[in-house]
Every structure is written in structure tokens, then in C-alpha cells.
MDAnalysis code that builds the backbone (N, CA, C; Angstrom):
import MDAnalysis as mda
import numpy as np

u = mda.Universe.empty(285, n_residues=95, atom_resindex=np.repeat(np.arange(95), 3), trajectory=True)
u.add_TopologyAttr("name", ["N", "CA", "C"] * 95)
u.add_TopologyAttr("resid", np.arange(1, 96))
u.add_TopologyAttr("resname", ["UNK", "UNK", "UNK", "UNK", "UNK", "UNK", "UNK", "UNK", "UNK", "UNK", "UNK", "UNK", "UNK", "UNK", "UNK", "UNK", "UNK", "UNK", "UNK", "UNK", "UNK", "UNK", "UNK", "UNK", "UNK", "UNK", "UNK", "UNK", "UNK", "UNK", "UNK", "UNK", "UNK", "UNK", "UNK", "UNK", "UNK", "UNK", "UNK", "UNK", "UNK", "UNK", "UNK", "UNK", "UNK", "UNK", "UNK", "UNK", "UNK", "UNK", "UNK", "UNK", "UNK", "UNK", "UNK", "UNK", "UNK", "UNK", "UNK", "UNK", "UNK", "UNK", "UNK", "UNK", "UNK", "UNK", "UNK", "UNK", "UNK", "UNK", "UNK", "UNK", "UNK", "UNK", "UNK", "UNK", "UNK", "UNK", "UNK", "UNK", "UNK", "UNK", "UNK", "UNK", "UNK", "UNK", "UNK", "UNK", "UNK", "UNK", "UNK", "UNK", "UNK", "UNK", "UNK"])
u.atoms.positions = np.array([
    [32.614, -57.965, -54.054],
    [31.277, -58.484, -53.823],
    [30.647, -57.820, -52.606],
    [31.567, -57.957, -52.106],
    [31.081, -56.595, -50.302],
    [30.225, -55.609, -50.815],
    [31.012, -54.767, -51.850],
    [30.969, -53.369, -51.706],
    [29.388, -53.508, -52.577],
    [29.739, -54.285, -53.651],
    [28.469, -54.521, -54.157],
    [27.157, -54.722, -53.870],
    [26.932, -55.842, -52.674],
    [26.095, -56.280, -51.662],
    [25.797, -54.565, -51.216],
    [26.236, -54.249, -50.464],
    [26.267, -52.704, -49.654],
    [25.501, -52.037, -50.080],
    [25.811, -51.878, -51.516],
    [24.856, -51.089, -52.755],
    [23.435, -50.699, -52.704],
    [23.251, -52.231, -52.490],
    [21.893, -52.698, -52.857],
    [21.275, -52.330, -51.772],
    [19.771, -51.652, -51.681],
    [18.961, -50.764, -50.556],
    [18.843, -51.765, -49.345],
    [18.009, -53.599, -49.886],
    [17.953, -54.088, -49.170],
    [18.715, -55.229, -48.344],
    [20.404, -54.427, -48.566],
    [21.004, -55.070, -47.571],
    [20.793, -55.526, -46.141],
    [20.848, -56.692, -45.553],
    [20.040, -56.418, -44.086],
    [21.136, -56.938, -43.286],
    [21.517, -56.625, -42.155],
    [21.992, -57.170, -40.864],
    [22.966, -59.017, -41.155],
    [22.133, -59.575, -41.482],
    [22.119, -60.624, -41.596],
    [23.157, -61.137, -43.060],
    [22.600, -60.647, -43.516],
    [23.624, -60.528, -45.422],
    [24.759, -59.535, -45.413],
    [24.653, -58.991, -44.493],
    [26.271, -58.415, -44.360],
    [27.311, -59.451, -43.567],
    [26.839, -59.291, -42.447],
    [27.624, -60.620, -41.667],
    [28.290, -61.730, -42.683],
    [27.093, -62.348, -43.101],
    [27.654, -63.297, -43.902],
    [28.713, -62.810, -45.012],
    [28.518, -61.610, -46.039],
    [29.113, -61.009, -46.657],
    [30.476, -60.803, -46.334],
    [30.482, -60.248, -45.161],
    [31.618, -59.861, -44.534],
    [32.420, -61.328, -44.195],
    [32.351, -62.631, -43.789],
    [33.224, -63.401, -42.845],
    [33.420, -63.883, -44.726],
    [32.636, -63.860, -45.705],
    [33.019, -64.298, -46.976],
    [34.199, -63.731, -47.876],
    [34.068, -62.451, -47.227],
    [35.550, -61.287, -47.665],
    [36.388, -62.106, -47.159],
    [36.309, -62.028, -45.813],
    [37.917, -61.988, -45.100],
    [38.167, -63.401, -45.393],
    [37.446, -64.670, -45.284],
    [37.931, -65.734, -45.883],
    [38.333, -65.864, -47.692],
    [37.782, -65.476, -48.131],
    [38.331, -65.470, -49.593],
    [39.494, -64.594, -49.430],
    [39.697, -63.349, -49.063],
    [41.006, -62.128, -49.268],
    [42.451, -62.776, -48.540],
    [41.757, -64.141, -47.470],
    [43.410, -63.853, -46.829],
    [43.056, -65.538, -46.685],
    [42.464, -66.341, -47.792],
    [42.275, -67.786, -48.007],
    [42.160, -68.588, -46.580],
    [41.279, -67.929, -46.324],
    [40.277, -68.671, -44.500],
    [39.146, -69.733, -45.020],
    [39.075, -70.102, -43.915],
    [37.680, -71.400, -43.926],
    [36.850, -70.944, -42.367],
    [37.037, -70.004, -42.180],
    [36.573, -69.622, -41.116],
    [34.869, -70.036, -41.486],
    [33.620, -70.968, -40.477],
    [32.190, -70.763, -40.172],
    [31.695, -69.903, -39.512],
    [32.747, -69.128, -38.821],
    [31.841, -67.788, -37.985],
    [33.134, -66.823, -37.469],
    [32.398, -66.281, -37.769],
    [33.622, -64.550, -37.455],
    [32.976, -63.837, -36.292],
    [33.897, -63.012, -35.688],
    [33.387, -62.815, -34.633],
    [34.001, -61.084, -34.784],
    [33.404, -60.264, -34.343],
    [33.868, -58.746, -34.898],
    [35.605, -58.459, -34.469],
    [35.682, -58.732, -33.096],
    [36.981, -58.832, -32.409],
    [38.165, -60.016, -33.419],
    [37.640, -61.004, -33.604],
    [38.418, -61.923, -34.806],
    [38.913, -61.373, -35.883],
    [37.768, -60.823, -36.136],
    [38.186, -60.302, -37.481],
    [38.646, -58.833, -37.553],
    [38.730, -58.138, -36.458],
    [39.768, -56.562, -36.809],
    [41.618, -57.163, -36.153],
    [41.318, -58.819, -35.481],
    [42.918, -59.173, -35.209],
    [43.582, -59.560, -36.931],
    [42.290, -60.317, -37.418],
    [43.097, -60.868, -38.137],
    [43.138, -59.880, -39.424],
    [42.667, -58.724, -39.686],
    [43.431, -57.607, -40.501],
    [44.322, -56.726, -40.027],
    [44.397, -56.322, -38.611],
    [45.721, -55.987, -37.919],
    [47.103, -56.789, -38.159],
    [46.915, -58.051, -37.999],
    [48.092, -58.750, -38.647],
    [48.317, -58.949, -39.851],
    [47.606, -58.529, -40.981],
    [47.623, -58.732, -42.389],
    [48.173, -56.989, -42.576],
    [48.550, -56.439, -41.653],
    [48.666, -55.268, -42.058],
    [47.843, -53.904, -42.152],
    [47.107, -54.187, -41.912],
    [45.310, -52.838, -41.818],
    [45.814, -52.094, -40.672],
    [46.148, -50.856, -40.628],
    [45.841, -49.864, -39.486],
    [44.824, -50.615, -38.679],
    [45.330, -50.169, -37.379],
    [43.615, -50.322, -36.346],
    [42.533, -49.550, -36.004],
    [43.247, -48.382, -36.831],
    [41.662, -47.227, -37.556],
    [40.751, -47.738, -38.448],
    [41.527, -48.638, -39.246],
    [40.753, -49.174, -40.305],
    [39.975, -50.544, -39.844],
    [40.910, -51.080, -38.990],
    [40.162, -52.500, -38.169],
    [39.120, -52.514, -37.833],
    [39.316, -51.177, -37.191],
    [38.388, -50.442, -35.822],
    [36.608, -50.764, -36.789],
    [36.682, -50.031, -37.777],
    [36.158, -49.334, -38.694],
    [35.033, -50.500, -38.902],
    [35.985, -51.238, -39.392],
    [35.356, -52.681, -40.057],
    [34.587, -53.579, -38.782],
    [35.370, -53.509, -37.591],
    [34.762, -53.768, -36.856],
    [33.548, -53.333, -36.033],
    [33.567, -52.123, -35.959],
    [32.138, -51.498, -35.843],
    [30.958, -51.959, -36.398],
    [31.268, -52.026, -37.561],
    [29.879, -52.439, -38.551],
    [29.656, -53.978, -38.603],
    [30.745, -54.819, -38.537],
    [30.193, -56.108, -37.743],
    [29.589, -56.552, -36.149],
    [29.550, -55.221, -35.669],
    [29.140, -55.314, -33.851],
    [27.352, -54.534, -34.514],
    [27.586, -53.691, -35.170],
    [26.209, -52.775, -35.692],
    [25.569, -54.079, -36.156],
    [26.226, -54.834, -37.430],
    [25.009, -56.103, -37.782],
    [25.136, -56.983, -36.552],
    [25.627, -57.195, -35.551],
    [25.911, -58.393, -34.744],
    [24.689, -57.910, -33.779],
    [24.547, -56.631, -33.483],
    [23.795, -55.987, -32.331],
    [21.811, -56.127, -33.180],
    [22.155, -56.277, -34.308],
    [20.614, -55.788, -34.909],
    [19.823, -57.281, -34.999],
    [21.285, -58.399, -35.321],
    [21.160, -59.509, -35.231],
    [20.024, -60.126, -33.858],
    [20.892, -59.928, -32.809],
    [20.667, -60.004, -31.693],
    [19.139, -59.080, -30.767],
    [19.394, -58.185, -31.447],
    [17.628, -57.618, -31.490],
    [16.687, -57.767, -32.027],
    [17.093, -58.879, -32.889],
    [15.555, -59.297, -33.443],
    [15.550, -58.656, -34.684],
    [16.560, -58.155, -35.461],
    [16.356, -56.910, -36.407],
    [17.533, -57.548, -37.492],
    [18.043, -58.641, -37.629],
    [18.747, -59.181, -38.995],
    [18.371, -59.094, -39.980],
    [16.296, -59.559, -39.934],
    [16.406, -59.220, -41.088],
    [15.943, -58.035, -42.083],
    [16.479, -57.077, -41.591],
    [15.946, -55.438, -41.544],
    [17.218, -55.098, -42.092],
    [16.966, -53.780, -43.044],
    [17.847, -52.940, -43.380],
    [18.913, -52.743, -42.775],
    [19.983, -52.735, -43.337],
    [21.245, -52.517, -42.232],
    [21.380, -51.173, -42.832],
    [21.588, -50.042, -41.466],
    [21.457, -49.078, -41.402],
    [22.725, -48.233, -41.732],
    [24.165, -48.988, -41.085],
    [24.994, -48.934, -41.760],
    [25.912, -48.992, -42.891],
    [24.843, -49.436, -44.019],
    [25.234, -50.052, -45.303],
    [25.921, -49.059, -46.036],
    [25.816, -47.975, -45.533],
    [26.305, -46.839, -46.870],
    [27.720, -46.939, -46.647],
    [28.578, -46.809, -44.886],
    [29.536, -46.810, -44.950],
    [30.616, -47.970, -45.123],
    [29.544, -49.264, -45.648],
    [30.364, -50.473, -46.204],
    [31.430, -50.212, -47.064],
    [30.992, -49.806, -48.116],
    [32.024, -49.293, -49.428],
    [33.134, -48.650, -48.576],
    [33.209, -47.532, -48.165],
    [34.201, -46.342, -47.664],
    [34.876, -47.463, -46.306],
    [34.776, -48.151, -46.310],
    [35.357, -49.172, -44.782],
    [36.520, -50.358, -45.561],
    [35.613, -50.859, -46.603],
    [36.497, -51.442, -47.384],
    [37.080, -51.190, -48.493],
    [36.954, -50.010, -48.698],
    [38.035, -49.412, -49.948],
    [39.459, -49.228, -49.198],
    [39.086, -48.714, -48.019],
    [40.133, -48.386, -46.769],
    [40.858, -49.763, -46.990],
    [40.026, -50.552, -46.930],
    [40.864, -51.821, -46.490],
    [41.821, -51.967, -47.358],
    [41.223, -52.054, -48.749],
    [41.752, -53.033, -49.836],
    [43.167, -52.343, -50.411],
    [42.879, -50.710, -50.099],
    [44.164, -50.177, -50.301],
    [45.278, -50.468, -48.711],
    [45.071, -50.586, -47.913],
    [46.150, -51.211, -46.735],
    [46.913, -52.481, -47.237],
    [45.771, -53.022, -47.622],
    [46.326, -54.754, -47.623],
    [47.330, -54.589, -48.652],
    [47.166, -54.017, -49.749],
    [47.822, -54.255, -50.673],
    [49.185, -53.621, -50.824],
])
């Protein structure tokens, strides 16, 4: 559903975030209400993810967290292309 979301042109800041804390709670059965970028590259480091790949994932939740925070959530997320290529990474680690 990530990668899918990503796809779409008008992904924004705001719909990734959410997107994203909806992955990591469904993939590793969380109830997490708020993810935090640092939270969430620990808690795929311990599921096994390189911390290249953490790293990765975490970037692009500090990129929507930062656009958030500028007034710019609900704007194109600029990073959207490298959603897919961040979590393909992932999905082959975890598994």
C-alpha cells in the first residue's frame, strides 16, 4: 500500500507519514499513534533491516516530518519517487 500511495503524483508530506507509521504497524503488528523517524529506523534495526536501509527509510520520514513542520504537508512530497526503492529494500531484509 506504501509503494502504491508513492505512485500516485499527489502524494503529499502528510499522506506519507501516515502511510508510513501504517506499514510499520501492520508489517511487525504495532498499534503505534505516532512514529517518530528515529522510532521507527530502531524498530527495523531490530527486526533485522541493515542501518543503510533504516537510515534510508528514515530520511524520508524527517523529509515529510520537515515539510510537515514548514507549513508544506500538504504539498507534494518531493521525495515520493524514492518511496518504492526504500521499501523494496526493506521488504527483502525483513524477510
Amino acid at each position: 500500500m506504501l509503494i502504491k500511495q508513492s505512485r500516485r503524483d499527489e502524494l503529499t508530506a502528510s499522506d506519507f507519514l501516515q502511510a508510513a507509521r501504517q506499514y510499520v504497524n501492520d508489517r511487525f503488528g504495532l498499534a503505534l499513534g505516532s512514529l517518530t523517524a528515529h522510532e521507527a529506523a530502531q524498530i527495523l534495526i531490530s527486526r533485522g533491516v541493515s542501518r543503510d536501509t533504516a537510515d534510508g527509510f528514515k530520511g524520508l520520514l524527517q523529509d515529510a516530518e520537515d515539510a510537515i513542520y514548514t507549513g508544506k504537508g500538504g504539498q507534494r512530497f518531493e521525495a515520493s519517487a524514492q518511496v518504492a526503492m526504500v521499501v523494496n529494500a526493506l521488504e527483502k531484509e525483513i524477510r
